[in-house]
C-alpha positions as CSV (number, residue, x, y, z in Angstrom):
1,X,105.1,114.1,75.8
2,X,103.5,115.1,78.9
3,X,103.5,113.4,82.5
4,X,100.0,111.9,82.3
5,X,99.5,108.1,80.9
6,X,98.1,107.5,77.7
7,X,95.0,105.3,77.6
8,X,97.0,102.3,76.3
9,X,99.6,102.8,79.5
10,X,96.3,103.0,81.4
11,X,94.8,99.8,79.5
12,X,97.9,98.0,80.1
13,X,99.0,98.5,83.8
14,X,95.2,97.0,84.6
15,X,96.3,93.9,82.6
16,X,98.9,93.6,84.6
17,X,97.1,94.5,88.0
18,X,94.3,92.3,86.7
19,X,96.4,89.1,85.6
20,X,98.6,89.5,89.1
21,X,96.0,89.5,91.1
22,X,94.8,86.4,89.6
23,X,98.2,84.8,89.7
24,X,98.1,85.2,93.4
25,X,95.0,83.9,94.5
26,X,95.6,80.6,92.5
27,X,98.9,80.4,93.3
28,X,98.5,80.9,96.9
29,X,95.8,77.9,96.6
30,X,97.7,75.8,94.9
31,X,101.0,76.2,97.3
32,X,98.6,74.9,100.5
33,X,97.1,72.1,98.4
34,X,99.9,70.2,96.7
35,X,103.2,69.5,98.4
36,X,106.3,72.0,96.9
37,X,107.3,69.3,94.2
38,X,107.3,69.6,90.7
39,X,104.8,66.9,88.8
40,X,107.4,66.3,86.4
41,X,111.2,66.1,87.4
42,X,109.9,65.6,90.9
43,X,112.6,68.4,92.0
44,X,111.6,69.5,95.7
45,X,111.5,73.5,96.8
46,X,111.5,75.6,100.1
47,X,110.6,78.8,100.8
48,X,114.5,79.7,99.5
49,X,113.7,79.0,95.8
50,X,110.1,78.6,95.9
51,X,109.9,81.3,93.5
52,X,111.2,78.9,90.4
53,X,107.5,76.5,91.3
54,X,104.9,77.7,88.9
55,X,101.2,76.3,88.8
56,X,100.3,75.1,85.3
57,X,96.8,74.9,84.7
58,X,96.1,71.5,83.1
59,X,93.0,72.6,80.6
60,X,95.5,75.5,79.7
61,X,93.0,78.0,80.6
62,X,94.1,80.6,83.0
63,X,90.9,81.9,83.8
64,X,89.5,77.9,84.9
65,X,91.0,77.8,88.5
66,X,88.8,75.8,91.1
67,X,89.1,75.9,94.5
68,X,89.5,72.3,94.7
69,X,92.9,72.3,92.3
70,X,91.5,70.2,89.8
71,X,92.7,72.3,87.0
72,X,96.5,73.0,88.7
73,X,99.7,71.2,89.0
74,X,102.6,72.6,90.2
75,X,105.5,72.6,87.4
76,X,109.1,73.7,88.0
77,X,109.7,76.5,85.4
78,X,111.7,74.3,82.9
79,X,108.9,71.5,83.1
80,X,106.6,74.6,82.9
81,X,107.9,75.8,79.7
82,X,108.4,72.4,78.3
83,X,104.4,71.9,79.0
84,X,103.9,75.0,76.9
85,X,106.3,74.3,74.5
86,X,104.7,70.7,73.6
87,X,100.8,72.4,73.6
88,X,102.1,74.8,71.1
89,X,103.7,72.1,68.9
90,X,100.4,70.4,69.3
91,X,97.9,73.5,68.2
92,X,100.7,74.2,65.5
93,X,101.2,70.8,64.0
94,X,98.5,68.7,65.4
95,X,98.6,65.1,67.1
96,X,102.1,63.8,66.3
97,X,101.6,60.7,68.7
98,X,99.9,58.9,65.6
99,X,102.9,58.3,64.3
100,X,105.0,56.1,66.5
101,X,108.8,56.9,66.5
102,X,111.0,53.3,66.5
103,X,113.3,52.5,69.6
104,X,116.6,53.9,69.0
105,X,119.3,50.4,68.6
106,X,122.2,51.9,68.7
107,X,124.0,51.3,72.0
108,X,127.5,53.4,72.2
109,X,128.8,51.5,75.1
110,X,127.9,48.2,73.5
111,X,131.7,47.4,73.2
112,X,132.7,49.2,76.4
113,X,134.6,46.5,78.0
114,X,137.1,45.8,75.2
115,X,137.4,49.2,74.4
116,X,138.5,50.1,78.2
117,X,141.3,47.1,77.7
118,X,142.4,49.0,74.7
């Protein structure tokens, strides 16, 4: 094989030019709009690990990124992938919410206190 790309190495490194320069515009927005918090676990980050803050867009497209941040929230990256997780389950097995799930009863330290005199 010689030294020059093939089309689809071409193709492929301006995905990846294309989607990180996206990435950094948005992100860039979204990190002087919203504080450095994640919307879910509310876990707080500093320019040390600010690296594991992602911005999730809400509608779910990437391309839909207004200046005014309507369509971002920042997500660590385990909220982040839980996001995507549950929107896949969704598009994969539809609305699940219908049915509604009983409250667990079982209590395991129901008996604590005369099992700690034990």
């Amino acid at each position: 094989m010689s030294g020059t790309p093939s089309k689809l190495d071409k193709v492929l490194a301006q995905a990846r030019e294309y989607k990180a320069s996206r990435e950094k515009g948005y992100r860039e927005q979204a990190l002087k709009l919203y504080p450095w918090i994640c919307g879910r676990c509310t876990r707080e980050f500093t320019h040390k690990n600010l690296s594991e803050l992602t911005v999730h867009h809400v509608d779910h497209n990437h391309d839909n990124n207004p200046s005014d941040g309507s369509n971002w929230e920042l997500l660590c990256l385990y909220c982040h992938d839980n996001e995507h997780s549950r929107f896949e389950e969704l598009i994969r097995y539809g609305n699940t919410t219908e049915a509604k799930q009983e409250a667990a009863t079982y209590n395991p330290f129901a008996d604590l206190k005369s099992m700690m005199k034990k």
